[in-house]
N, C-alpha and C positions, 0 to 999 in steps of 0.2 A: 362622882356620880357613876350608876353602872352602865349608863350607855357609851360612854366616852374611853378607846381604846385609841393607845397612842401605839403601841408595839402591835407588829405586823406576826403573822404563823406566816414562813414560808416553809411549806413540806418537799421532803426530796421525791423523788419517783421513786418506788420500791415494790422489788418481785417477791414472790411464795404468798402471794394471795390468794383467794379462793372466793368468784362473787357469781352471786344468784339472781337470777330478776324473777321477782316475786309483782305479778299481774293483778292487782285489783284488790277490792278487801277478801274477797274467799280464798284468798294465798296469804296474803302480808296479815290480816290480823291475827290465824292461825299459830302461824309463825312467830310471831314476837311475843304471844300469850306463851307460848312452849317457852320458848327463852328466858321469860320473866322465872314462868316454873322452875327453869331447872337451873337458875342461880343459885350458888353457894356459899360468896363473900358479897359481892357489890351490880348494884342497878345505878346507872347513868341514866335519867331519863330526861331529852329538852327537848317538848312541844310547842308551836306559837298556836295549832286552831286543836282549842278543847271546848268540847260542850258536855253536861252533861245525858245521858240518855243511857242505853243498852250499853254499846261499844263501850262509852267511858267506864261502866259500872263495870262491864270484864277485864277494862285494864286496874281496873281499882282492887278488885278482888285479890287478883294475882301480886299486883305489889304487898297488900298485906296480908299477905300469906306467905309473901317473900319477906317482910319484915319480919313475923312470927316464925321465919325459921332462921331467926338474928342474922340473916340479909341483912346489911347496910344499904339503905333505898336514899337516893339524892333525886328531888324530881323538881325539875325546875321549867315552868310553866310563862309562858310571855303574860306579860300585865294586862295590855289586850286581848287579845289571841284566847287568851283563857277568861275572858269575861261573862259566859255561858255554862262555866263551872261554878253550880251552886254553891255557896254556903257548907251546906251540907256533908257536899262530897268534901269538901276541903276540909270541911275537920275529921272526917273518916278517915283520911290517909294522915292529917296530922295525932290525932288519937290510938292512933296504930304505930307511931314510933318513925314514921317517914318524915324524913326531912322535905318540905314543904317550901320551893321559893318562888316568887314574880318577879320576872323580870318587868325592870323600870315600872313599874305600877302607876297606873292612871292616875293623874292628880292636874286639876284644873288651873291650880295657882302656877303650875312651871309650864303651860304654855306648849308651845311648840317640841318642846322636851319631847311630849308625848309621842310624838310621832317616832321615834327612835325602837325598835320594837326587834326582838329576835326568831326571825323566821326559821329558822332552822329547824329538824327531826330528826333527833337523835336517840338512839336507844342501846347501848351499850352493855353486856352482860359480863361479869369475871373478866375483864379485858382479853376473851377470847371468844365474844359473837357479838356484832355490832347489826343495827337496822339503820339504813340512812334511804332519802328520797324522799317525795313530796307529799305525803297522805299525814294529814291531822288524825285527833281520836276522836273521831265524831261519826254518828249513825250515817250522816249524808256519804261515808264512803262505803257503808256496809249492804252487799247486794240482800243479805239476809232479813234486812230494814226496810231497804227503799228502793228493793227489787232491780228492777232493769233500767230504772231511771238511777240507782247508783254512780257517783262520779265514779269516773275512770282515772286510775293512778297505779303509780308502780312505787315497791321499795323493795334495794337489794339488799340480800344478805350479806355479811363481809366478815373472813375469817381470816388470819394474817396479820403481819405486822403493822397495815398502814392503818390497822384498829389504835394503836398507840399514839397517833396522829387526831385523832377520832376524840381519844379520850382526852387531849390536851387542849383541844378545842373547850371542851365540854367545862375540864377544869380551870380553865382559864376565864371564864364567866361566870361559875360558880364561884372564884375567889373574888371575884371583882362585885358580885352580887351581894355576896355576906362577909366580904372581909374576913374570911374563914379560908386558909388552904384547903383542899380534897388531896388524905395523902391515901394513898393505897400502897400493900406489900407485894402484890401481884406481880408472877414473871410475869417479862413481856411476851408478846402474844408469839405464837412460834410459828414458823413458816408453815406452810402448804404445800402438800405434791403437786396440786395445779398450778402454781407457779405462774400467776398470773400479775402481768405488772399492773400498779395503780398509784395515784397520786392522790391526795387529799386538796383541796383547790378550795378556801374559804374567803370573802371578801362582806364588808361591811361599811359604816362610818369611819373615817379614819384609818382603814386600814389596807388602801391601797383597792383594784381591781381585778384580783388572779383568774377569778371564774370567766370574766370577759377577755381578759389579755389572753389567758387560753385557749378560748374560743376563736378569737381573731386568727393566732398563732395558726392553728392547726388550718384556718379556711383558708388561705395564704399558702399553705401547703399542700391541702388536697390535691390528690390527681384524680381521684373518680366520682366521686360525693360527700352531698353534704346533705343530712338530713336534722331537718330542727322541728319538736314538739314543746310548744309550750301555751298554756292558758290567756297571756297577757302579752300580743305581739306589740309592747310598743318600747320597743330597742331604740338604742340608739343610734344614731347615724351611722358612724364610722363598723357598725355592724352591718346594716342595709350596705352600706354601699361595696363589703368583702365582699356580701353575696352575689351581690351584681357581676360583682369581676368576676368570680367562680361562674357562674352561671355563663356569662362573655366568652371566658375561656372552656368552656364544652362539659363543664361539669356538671352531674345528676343533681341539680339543688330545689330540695321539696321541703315546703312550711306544711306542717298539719298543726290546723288551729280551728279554735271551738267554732261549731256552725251553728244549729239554732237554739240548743242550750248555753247556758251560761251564768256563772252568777255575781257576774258583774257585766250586765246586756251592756253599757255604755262606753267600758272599755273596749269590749270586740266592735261595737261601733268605730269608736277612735282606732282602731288597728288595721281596718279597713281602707282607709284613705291611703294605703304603703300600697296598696294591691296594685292600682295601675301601674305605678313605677317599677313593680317587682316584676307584674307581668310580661313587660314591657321589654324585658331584660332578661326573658324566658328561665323564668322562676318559675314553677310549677306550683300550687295551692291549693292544697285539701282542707272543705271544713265537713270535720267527725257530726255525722249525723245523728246517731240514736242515744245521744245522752254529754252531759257535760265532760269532757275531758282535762284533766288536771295535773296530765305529765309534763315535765320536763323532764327533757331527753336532749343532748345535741351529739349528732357521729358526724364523725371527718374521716372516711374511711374505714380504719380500724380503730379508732380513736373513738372513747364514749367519756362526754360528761353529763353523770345525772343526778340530781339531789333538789335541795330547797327553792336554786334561783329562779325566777321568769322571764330573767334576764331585760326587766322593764327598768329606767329608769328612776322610778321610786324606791325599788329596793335596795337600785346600788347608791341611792343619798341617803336611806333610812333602816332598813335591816342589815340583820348580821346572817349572812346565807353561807352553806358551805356543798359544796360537789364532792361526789367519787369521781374522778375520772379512771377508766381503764383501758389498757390497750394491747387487745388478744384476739385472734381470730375467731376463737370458739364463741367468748360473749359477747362480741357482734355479731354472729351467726344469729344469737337469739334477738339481739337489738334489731335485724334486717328482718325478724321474721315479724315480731312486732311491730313492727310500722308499714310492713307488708300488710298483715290484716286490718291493723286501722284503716288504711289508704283503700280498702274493700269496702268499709263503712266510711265511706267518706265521700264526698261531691266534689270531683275538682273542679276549679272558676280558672273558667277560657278566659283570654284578653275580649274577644267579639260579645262574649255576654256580658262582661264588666262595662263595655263600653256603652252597655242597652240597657243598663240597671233606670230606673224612674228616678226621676228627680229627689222625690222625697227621700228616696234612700241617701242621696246623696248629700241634701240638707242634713241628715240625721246624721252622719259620718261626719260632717264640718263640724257641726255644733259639737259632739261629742271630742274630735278632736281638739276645739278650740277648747272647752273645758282641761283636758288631759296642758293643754299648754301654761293655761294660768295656772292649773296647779303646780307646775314644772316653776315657772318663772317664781311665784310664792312662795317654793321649795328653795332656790338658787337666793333671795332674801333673806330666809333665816337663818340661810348656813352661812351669808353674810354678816349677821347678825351676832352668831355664835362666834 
């Protein structure tokens, strides 16, 4: 079955990188559209949120136009995730000579199967320009769509060798999806003057926890901060409680997490209930005001990991997620300046106003958690089960 990976990717750390953070869709869609264009052998592409509308119809274009200039196109779409992509489109890109795949496809009769799902965003050019981070191809990220309520997300560009890490991910789900190798003649990707170190950091079903155990790693280590952005705060413990310590031990530790947008309101409900214990433990907590935010981001100093995860619970018993990590003064400059200006749009929650929230709020945050728990405990069943 293609959800089920018993061998583990562990990547080495490796310099002569070169990585970009691309803010929003009027940066990153730009960007990966020119990419697609200026392909001459091969397109890597693995989305989990596709819908059809505008966005997808420009990334459709581009692939078969990349096809038509006998481009080799592999584009491999989650079963879920891509359930918003018409009919339509889908024979468009298979009509055009592009290789067309679903991962795990929906099907009723195999049950809980379903849930197994590959969150990842990958986009891969000549195994010398890769896209990685957390933005789907869907209008709801495009400010040119849906204006100033557009989510907010980043993807960096990534030039270098740990592209070759990148692509082995990529082909390593593609063989397992179609029982088909993906071979390419491609050198490997050739270093960078920026010389920037980075590791490739992927975890899923089966396949151990690197995005977390790194995570852990580096808060454990910090000496001055720790900053974490993600849409879905419900981590796991043994994360809560590194942050505490850090926080305990005098270090700068700020959550920025969604405020009154959202497009899962019930989860930021259940993510809520961590607040007094965090506060408590002088955690500092931002929630982004003027629109849904959809980053994941976490810095431990000079340390950055950012790509697919949410680092919630569900994804590390059910997705296949994978991180850039990097670690360079110059691309935290830009990480600290980013979270600089979100933390401008943002509201931080004192401990004294948490403790003066109305009741009701507070019913809604239990209820919402307790939900987040059965489905955890349901989760821990099946894979009993499995």
């Amino acid at each position: 079955m293609p959800y089920r990976f018993r061998n583990k990717h562990i990547f080495p750390i490796k310099p002569g990188n070169a990585f970009r953070l691309l803010i929003d869709g009027q940066q990153f869609y730009p960007q990966m559209l020119a990419g697609i264009n200026s392909a001459q052998h091969v397109v890597m592409f693995e989305q989990y949120l596709v819908s059809s509308g505008r966005t997808c119809d420009d990334f459709i274009h581009a692939l078969i136009n990349a096809a038509r200039r006998q481009v080799r196109v592999c584009v491999l779409f989650d079963g879920y995730g891509a359930s918003a992509l018409s009919a339509a489109d889908s024979r468009r890109l298979v009509d055009a000579g592009i290789e067309l795949v679903f991962y795990n496809p929906v099907k009723l009769r195999r049950f809980y199967h379903n849930f197994f799902r590959t969150h990842r965003k990958i986009l891969i050019v000549d195994n010398r320009l890769a896209f990685v981070g957390g933005a789907g191809i869907t209008d709801e990220f495009s400010p040119h769509i849906k204006g100033e309520m557009a989510w907010h997300d980043v993807m960096l560009e990534i030039h270098g060798p740990v592209i070759a890490d990148w692509q082995a991910l990529f082909m390593d789900v593609w063989q397992r999806s179609t029982r088909q190798p993906l071979q390419t003649q491609l050198a490997p990707p050739a270093a960078c003057i920026e010389d920037q170190i980075g590791q490739v950091l992927q975890e899923g079903p089966f396949r151990g926890q690197a995005i977390k155990q790194a995570l852990l790693n580096r808060i454990n280590k910090a000496t001055q901060r720790i900053w974490i952005t993600t849409p879905y705060f419900i981590v796991p413990m043994r994360i809560r409680r590194a942050l505490r310590r850090a926080a305990q031990r005098g270090l700068d530790v700020r959550l920025l997490l969604p405020g009154p947008h959202s497009d899962i309101p019930w989860v930021s409900n259940a993510a809520r209930r961590f607040y007094m214990g965090l506060l408590k433990n002088n955690i500092r907590i931002f929630e982004f005001q003027p629109r849904f935010t959809h980053s994941k981001i976490e810095m431990c100093d000079n340390w950055v990991s950012l790509g697919s995860s949410n680092l919630d619970r569900w994804n590390q018993y059910w997705n296949l997620d994978a991180n850039q990590a990097v670690e360079d003064e110059q691309f935290t400059a830009h990480i600290l300046d980013y979270f600089t200006k979100d933390f401008a749009k943002s509201r931080e929650i004192t401990l004294a106003e948490w403790q003066q929230r109305p009741w009701r709020l507070r019913v809604r945050e239990y209820l919402s958690g307790l939900l987040v728990y059965w489905l955890e405990k349901l989760t821990h069943q099946f894979r009993k089960i499995d």
